[in-house]
FITOR-747446 format. One record per residue (C-alpha): x, y, z; residue number from 1; residue in three letters. Coordinates in Angstrom, 3 decimals. Each point is the difference from the previous one (the first is absolute). Example, Ala and Ser with C-alpha at 12.3 -4.5 7.8 and 13.67 -1.06 7.14 Angstrom:
<pt px="12.300" py="-4.500" pz="7.800" num="1" residuo="ALA"/>
<pt px="1.370" py="3.440" pz="-0.660" num="2" residuo="SER"/>
END
This chain:
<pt px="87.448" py="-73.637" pz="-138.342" num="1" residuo="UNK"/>
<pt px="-0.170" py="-0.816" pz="3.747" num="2" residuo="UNK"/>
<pt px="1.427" py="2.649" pz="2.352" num="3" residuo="UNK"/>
<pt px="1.294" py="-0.869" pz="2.972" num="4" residuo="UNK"/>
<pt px="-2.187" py="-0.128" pz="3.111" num="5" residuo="UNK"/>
<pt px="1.129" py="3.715" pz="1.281" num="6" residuo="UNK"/>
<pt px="-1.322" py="1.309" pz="-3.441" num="7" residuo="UNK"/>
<pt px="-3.230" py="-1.076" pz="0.471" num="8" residuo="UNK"/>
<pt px="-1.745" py="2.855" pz="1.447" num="9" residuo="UNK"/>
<pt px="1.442" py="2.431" pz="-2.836" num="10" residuo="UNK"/>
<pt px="-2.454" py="2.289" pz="-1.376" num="11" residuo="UNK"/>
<pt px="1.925" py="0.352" pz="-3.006" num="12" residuo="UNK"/>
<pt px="-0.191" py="-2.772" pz="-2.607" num="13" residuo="UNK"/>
<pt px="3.619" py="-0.319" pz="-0.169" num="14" residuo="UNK"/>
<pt px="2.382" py="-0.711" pz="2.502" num="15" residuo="UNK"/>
<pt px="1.730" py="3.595" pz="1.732" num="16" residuo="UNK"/>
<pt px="3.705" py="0.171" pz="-0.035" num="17" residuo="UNK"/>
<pt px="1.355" py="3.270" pz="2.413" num="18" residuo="UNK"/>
<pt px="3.262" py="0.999" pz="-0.956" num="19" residuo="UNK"/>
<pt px="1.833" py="2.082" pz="2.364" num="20" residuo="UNK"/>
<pt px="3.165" py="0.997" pz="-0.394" num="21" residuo="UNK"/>
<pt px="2.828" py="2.475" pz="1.956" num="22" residuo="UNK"/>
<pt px="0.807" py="1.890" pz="-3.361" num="23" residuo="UNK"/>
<pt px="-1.881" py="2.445" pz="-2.257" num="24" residuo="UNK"/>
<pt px="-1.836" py="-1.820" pz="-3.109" num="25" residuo="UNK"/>
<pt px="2.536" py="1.423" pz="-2.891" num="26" residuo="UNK"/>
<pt px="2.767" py="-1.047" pz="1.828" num="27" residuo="UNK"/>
<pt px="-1.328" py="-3.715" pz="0.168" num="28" residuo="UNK"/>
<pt px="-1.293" py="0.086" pz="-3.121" num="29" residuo="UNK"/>
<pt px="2.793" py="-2.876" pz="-1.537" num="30" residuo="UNK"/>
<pt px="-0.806" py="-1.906" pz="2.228" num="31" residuo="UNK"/>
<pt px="-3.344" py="0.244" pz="0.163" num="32" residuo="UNK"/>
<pt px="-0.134" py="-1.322" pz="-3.522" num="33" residuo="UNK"/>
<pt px="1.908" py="-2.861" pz="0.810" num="34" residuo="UNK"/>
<pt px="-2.549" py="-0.658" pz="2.489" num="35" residuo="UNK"/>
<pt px="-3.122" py="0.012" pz="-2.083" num="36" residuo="UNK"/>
<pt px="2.224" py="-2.564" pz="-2.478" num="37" residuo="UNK"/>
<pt px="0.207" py="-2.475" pz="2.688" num="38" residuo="UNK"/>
<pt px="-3.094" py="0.528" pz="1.138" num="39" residuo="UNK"/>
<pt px="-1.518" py="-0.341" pz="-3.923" num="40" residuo="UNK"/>
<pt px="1.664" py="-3.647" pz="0.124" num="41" residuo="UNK"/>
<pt px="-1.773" py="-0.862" pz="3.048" num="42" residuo="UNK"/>
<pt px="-3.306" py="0.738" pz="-1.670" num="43" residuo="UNK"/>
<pt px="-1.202" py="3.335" pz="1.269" num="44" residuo="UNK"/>
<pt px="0.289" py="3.049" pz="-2.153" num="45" residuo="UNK"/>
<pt px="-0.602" py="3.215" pz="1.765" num="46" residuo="UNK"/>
<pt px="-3.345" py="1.334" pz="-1.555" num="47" residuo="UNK"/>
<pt px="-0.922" py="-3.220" pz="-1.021" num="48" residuo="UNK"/>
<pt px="0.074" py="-2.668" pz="2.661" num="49" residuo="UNK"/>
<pt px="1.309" py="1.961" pz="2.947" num="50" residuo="UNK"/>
<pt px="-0.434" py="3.683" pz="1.673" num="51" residuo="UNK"/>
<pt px="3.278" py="1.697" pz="1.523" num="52" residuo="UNK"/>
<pt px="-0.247" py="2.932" pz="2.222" num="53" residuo="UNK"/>
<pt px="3.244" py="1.802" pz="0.313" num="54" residuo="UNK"/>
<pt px="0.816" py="1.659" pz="3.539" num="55" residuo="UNK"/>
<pt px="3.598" py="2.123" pz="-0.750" num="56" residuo="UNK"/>
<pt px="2.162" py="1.485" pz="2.733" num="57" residuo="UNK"/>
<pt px="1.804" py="2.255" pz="-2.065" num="58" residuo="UNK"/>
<pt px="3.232" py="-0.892" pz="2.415" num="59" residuo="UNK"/>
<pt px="-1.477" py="1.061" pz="3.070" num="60" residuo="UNK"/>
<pt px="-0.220" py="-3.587" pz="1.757" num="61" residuo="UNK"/>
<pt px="-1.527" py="1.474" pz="2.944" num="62" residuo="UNK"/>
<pt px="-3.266" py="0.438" pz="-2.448" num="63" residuo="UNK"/>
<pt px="0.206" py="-4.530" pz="-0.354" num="64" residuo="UNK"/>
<pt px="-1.816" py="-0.751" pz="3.234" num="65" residuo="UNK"/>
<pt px="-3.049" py="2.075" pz="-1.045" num="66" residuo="UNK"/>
<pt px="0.032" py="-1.265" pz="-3.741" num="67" residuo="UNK"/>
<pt px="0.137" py="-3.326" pz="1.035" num="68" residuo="UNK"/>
<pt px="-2.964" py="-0.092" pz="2.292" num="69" residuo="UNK"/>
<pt px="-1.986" py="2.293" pz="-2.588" num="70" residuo="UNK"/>
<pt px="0.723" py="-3.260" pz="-2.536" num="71" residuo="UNK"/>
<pt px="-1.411" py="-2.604" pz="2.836" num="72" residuo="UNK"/>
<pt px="-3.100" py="2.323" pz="0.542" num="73" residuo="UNK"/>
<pt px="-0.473" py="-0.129" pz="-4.096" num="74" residuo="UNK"/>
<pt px="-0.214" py="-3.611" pz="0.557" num="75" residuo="UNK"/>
<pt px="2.581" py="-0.817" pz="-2.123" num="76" residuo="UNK"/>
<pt px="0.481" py="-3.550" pz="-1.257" num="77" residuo="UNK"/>
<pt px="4.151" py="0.077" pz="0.374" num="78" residuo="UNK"/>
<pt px="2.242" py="2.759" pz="0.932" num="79" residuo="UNK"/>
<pt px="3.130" py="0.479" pz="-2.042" num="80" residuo="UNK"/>
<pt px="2.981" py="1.583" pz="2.275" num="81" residuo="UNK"/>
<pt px="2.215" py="1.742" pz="-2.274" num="82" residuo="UNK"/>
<pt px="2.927" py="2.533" pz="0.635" num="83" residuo="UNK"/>
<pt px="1.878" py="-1.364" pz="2.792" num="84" residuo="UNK"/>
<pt px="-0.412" py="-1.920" pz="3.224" num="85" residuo="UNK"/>
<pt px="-2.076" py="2.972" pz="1.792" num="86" residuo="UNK"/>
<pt px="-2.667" py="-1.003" pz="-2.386" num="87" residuo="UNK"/>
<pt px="-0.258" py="-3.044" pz="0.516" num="88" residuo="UNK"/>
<pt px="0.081" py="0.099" pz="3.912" num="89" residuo="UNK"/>
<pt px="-2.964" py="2.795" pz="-0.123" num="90" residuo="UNK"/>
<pt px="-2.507" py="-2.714" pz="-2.317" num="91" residuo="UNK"/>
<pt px="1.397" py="-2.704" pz="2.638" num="92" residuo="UNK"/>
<pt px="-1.109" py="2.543" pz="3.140" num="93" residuo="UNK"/>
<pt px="-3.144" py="0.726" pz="-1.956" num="94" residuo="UNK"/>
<pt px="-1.755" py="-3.589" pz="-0.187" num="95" residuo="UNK"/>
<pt px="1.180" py="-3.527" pz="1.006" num="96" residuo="UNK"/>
<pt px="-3.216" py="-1.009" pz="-2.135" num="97" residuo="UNK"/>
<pt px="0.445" py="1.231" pz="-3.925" num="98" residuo="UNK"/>
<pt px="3.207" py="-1.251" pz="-1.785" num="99" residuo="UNK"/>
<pt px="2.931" py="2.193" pz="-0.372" num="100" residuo="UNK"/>
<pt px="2.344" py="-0.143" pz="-2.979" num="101" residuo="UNK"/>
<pt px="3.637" py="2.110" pz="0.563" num="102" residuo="UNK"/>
<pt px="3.037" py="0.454" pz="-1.549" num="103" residuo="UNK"/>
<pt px="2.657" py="1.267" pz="2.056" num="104" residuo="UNK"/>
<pt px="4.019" py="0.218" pz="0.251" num="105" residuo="UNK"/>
<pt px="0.210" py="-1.629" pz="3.620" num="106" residuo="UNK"/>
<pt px="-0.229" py="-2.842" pz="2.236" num="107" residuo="UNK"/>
<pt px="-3.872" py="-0.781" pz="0.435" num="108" residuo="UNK"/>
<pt px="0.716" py="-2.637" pz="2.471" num="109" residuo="UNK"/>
<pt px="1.955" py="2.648" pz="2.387" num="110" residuo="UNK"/>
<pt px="-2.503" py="2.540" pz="-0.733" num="111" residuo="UNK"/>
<pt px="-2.844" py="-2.197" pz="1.387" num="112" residuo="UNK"/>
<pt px="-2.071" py="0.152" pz="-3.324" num="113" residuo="UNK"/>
<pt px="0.439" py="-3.988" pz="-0.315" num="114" residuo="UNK"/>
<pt px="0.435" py="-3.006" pz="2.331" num="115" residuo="UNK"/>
<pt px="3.315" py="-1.489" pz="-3.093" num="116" residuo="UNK"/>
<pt px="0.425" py="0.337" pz="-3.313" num="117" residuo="UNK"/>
<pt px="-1.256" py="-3.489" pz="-0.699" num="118" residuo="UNK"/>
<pt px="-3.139" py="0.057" pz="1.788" num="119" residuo="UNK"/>
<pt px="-1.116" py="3.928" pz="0.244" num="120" residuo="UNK"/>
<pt px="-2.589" py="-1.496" pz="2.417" num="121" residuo="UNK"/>
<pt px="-2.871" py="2.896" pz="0.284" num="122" residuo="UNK"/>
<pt px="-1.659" py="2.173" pz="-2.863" num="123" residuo="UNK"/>
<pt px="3.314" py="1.381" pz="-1.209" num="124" residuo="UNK"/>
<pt px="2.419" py="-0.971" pz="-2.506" num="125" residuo="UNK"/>
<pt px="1.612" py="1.801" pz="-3.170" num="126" residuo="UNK"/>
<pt px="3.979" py="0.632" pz="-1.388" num="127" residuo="UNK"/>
<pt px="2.737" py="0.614" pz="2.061" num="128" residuo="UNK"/>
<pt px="2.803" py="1.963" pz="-2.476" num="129" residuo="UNK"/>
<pt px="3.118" py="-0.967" pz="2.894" num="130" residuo="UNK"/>
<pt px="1.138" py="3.545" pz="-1.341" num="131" residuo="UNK"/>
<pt px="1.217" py="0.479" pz="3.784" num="132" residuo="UNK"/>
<pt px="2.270" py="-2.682" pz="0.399" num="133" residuo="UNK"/>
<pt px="1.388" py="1.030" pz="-3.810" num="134" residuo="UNK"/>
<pt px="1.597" py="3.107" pz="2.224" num="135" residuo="UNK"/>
<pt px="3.764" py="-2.024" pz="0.042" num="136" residuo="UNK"/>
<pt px="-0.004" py="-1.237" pz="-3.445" num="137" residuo="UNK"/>
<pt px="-0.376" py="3.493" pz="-1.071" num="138" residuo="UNK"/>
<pt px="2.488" py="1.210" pz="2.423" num="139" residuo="UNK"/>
<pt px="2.117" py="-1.688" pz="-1.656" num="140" residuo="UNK"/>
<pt px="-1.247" py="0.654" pz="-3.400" num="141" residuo="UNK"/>
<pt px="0.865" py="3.353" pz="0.728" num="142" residuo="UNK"/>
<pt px="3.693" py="-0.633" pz="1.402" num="143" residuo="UNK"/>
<pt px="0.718" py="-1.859" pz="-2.875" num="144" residuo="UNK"/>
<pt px="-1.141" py="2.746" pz="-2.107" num="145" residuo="UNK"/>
<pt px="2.230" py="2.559" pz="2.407" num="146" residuo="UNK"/>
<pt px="2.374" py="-1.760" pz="1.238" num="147" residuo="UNK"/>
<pt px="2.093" py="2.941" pz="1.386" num="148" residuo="UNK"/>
<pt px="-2.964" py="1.406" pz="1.527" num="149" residuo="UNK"/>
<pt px="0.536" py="-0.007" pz="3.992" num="150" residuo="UNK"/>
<pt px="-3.320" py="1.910" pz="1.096" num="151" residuo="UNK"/>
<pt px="-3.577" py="-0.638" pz="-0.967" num="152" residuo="UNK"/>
<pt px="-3.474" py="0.831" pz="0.534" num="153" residuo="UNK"/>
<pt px="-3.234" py="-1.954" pz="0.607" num="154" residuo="UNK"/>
<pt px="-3.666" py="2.077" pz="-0.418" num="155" residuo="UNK"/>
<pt px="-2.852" py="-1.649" pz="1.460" num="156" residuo="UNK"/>
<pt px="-3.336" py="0.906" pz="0.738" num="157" residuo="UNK"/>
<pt px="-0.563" py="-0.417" pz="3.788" num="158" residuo="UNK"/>
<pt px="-3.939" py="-0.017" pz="-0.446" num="159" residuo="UNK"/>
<pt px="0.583" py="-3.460" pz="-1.545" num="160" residuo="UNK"/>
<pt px="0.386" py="-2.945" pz="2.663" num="161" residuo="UNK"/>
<pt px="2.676" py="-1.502" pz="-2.011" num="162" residuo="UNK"/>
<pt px="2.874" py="3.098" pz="0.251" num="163" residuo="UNK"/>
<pt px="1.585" py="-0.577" pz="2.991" num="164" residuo="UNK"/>
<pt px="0.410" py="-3.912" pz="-1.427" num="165" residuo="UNK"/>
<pt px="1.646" py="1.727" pz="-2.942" num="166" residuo="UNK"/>
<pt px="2.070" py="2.319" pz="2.339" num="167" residuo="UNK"/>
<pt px="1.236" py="-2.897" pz="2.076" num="168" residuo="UNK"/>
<pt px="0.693" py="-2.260" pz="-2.846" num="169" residuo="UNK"/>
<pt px="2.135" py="2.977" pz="-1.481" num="170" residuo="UNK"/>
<pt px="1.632" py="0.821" pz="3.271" num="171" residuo="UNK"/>
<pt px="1.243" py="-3.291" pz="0.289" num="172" residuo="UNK"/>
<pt px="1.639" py="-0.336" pz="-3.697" num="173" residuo="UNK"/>
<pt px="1.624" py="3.274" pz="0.482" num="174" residuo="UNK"/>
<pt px="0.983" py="-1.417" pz="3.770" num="175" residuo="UNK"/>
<pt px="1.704" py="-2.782" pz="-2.027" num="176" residuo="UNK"/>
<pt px="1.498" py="1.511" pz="-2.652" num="177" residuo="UNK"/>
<pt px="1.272" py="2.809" pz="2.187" num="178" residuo="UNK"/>
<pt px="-1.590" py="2.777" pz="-1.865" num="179" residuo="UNK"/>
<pt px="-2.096" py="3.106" pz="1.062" num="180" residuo="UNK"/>
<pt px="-3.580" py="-0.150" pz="-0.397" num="181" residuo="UNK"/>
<pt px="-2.257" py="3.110" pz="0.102" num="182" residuo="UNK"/>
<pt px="-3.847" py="-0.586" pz="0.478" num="183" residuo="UNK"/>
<pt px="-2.577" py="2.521" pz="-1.074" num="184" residuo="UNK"/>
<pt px="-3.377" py="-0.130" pz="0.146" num="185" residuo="UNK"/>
<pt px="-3.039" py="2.051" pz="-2.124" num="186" residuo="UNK"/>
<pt px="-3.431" py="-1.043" pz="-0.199" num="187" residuo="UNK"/>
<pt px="-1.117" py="3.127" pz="-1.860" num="188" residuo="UNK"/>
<pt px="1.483" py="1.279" pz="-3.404" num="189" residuo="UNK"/>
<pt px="1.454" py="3.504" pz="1.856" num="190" residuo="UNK"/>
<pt px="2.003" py="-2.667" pz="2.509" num="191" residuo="UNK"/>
<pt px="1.600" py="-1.897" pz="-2.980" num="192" residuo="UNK"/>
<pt px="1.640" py="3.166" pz="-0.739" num="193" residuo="UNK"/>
<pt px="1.127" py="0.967" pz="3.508" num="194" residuo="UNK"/>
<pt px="1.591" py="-3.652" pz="-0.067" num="195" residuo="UNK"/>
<pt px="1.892" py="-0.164" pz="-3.371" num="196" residuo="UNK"/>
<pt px="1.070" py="3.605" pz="1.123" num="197" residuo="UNK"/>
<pt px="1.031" py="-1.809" pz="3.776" num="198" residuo="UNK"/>
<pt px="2.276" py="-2.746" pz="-2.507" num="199" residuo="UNK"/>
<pt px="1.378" py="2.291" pz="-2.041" num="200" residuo="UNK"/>
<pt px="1.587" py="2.591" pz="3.062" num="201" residuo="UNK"/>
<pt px="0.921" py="-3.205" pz="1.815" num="202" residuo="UNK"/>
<pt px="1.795" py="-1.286" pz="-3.196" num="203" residuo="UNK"/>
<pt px="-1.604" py="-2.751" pz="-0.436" num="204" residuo="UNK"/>
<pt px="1.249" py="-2.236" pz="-3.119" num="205" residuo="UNK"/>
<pt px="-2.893" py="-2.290" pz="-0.790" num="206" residuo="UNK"/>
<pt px="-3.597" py="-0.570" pz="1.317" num="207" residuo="UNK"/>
<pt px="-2.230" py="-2.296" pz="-0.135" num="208" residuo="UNK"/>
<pt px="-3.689" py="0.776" pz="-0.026" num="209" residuo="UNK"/>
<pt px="-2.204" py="-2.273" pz="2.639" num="210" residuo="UNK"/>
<pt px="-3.084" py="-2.100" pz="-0.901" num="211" residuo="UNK"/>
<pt px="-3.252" py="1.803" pz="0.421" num="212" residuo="UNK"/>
<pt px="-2.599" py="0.845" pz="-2.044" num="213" residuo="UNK"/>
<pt px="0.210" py="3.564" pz="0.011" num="214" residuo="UNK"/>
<pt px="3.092" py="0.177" pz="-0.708" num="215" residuo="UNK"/>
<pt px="-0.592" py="-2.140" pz="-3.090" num="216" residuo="UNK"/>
<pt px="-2.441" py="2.084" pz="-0.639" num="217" residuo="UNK"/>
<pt px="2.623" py="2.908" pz="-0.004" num="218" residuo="UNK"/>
<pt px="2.280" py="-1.668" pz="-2.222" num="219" residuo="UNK"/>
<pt px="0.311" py="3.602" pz="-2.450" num="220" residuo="UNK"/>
<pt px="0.886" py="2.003" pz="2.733" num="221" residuo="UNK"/>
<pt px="2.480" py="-2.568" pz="1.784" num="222" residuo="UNK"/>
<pt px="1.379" py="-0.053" pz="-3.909" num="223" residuo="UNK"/>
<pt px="0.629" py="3.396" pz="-0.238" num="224" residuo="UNK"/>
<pt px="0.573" py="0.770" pz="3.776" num="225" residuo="UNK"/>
<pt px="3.253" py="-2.508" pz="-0.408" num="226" residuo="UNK"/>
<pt px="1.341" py="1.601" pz="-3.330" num="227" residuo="UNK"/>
<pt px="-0.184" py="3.434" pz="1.277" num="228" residuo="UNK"/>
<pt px="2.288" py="-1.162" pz="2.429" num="229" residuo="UNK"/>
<pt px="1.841" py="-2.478" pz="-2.142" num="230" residuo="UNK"/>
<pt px="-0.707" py="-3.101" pz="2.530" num="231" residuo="UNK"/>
<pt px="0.037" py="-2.960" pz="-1.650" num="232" residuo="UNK"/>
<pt px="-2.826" py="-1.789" pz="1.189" num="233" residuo="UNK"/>
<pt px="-1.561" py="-3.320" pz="0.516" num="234" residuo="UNK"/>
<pt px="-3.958" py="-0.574" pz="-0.429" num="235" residuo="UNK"/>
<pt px="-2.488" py="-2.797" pz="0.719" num="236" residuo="UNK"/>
<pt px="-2.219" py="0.607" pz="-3.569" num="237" residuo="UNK"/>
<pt px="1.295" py="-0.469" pz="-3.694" num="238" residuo="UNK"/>
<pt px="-1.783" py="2.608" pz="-0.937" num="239" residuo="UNK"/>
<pt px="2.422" py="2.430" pz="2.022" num="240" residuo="UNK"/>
<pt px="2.531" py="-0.944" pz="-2.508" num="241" residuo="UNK"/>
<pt px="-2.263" py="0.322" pz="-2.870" num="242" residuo="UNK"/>
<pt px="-0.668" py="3.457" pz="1.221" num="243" residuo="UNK"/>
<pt px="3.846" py="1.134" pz="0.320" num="244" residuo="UNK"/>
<pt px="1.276" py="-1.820" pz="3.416" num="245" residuo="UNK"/>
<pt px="3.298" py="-1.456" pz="0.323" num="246" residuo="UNK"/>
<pt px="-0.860" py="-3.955" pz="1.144" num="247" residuo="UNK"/>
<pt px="-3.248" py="-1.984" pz="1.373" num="248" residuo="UNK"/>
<pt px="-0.347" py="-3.442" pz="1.748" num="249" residuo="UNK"/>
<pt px="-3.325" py="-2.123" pz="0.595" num="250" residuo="UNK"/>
<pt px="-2.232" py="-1.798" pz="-0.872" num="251" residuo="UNK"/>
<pt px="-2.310" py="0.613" pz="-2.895" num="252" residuo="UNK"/>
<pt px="-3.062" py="1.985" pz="1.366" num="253" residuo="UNK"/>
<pt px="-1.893" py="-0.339" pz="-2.784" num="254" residuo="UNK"/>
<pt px="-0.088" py="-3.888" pz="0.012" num="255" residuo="UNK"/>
<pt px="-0.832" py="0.026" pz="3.885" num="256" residuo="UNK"/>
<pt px="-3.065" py="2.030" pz="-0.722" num="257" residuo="UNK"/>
<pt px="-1.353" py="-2.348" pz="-3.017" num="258" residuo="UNK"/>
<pt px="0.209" py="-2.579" pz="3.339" num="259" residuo="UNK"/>
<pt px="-1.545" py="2.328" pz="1.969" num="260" residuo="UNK"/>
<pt px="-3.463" py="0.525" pz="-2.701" num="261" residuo="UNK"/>
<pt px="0.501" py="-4.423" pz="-0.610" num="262" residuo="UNK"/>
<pt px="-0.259" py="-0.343" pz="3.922" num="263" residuo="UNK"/>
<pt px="-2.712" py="2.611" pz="0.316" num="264" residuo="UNK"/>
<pt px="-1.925" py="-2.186" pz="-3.153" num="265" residuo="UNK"/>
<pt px="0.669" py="-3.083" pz="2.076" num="266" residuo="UNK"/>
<pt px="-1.806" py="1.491" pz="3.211" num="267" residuo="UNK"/>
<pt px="-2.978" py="1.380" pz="-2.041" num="268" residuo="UNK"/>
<pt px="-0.320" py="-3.670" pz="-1.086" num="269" residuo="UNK"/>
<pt px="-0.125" py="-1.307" pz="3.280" num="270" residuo="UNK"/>
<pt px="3.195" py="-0.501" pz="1.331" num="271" residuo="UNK"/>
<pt px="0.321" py="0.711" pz="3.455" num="272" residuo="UNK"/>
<pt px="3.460" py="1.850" pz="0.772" num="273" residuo="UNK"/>
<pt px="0.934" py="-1.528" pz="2.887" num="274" residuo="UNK"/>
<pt px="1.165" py="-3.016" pz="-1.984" num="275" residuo="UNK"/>
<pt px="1.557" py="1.902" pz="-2.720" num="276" residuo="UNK"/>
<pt px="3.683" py="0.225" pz="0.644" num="277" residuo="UNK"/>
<pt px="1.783" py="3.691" pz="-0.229" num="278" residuo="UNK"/>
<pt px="1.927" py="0.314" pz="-3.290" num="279" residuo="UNK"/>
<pt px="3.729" py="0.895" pz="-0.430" num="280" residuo="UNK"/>
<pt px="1.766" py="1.326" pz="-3.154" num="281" residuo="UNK"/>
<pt px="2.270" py="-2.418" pz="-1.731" num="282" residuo="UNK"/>
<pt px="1.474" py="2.118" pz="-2.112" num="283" residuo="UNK"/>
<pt px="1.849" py="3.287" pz="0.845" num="284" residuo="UNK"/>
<pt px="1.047" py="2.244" pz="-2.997" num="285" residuo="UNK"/>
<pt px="2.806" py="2.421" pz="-0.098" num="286" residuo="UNK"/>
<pt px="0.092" py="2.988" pz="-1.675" num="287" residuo="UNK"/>
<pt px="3.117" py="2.290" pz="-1.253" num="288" residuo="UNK"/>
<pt px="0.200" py="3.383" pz="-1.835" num="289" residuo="UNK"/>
<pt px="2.922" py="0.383" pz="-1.729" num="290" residuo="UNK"/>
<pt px="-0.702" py="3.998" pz="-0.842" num="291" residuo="UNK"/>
<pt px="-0.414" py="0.965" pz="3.358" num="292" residuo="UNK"/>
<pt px="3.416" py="-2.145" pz="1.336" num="293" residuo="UNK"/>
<pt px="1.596" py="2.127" pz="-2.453" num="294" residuo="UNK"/>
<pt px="-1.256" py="3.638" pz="0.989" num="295" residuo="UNK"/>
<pt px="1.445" py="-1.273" pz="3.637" num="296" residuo="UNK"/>
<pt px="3.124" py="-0.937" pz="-1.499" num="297" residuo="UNK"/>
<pt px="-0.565" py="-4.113" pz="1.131" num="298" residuo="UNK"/>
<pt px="1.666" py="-2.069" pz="-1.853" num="299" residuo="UNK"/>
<pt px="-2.521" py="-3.195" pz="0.824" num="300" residuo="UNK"/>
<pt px="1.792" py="-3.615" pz="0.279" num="301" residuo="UNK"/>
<pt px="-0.623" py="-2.728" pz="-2.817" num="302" residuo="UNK"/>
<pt px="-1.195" py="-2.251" pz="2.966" num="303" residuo="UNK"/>
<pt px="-2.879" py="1.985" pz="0.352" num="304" residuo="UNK"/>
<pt px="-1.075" py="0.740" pz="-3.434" num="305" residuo="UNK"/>
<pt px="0.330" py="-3.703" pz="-0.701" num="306" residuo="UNK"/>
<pt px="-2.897" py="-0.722" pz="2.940" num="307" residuo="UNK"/>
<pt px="-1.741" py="2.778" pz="-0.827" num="308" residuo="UNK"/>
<pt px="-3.733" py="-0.612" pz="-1.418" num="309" residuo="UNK"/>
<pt px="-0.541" py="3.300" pz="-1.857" num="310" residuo="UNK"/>
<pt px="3.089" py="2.350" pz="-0.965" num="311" residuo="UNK"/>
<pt px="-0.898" py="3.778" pz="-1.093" num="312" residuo="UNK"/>
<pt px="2.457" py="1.465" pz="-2.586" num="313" residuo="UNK"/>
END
């Protein structure tokens, strides 16, 4: 195997993959897996042809800029920017020199971590999930759904660059529509509660929970943190709904992070990032329980269970 020129000066006999990543290790464990698969059909099994160190924030993304440069003074072969945008912009601060992989719910053009989509143009490139611009469709996912409903919430994590997209996106629907829109924000798991108690005594209706990392991170406390309250309640993840929430909307995560571990593969064999073009989802998945539409007394519309991907009984 030939590594790439910036692998040359590895100790190590196999090329050095540092993962960092804004949540705790068991909570990116899924997709962690789905990783190693797409890495696998690149040619580089962990243990086998490739190293990873993992660098974890646990949620605190204040701890990324000091993870990432810890990776670049490992020497690292590639950094892989997992669990959200601040990630990624902390391995981008950290070296303009070793390649950086990311998956993120933003705009990486607007967040300066490439040049365009098409042509990332320096040493980072990776999977861009568009779950921020998803914020209207599942607006009105969720009016569809609760039709009646007149006032709702948005939670967003302001530590995440992307939330006041998400709040302005929102603002403007409800703007439109001529509804009430209440925004919360929590970046710890003590401030989701103070906000789902903030919708609740400002009757709020419906909420939709933001794009962030934490927050899907969160997704059994945001579960039970709406039913308590009986708030039906829009998600980005599928696996909310597995676990007991009302409705999701987005991509599939799992598929962007078998591109993620096939792009990381390509770079290990050489490719340089900069001409590696950002990938988008193509497919967005939709995701309805039935049980829990019930236990809030929703009747949900035939329209919707008709485009729906995956429908809990």
């Amino acid at each position: 195997m030939v590594l790439p020129g910036w692998a040359a000066a590895q100790p190590s006999p196999w090329p050095v993959i540092g993962y960092l990543s804004g949540v705790g290790r068991e909570e990116g464990e899924e997709r962690l897996a789905a990783f190693r698969r797409g890495l696998e059909a690149a040619g580089y099994r962990e243990g086998a042809q490739v190293r990873v160190l993992y660098r974890w924030a646990d949620g605190d993304y204040e701890r990324l800029p000091a993870l990432a440069e810890a990776l670049v003074r490992e020497a690292v072969t590639v950094i892989v920017a997992s669990g959200g945008p601040r990630a990624a912009l902390a391995a981008k601060a950290a070296t303009d020199r070793i390649p950086v992989v990311f998956t993120m719910g933003g705009d990486p053009v607007a967040m300066g971590l490439v040049a365009s989509l098409s042509r990332p143009g320096g040493n980072v490139t990776g999977v861009s999930f568009l779950t921020v611009d998803l914020t209207p469709k599942r607006f009105e996912l969720l009016r569809e759904l609760v039709p009646r409903a007149r006032a709702f919430g948005l939670l967003v994590n302001p530590g995440t660059p992307s939330s006041e997209g998400q709040v302005r996106s929102a603002l403007e629907v409800a703007r439109v529509a001529g509804l009430r829109l209440h925004v919360e924000r929590a970046r710890t798991e003590p401030e989701i509660e103070t906000a789902f108690s903030a919708f609740a005594r400002l009757r709020t209706e419906a909420v939709l929970v933001g794009t962030d990392a934490f927050l899907g991170a969160r997704y059994p406390q945001l579960v039970q943190a709406a039913a308590r309250r009986r708030l039906p309640t829009v998600y980005e993840g599928g696996n909310a709904v597995q676990g007991g929430g009302l409705m999701s909307y987005g991509p599939s995560i799992n598929a962007s992070y078998l591109q993620l571990g096939d792009y990381t593969g390509r770079i290990l064999g050489g490719a340089e990032p900069s001409t590696l073009p950002v990938l988008q989802p193509t497919k967005f998945e939709l995701y309805i329980n039935l049980k829990t539409a019930r236990a809030l007394g929703l009747q949900v519309p035939q329209t919707l269970l008709l485009r729906a991907d995956e429908v809990i009984q």
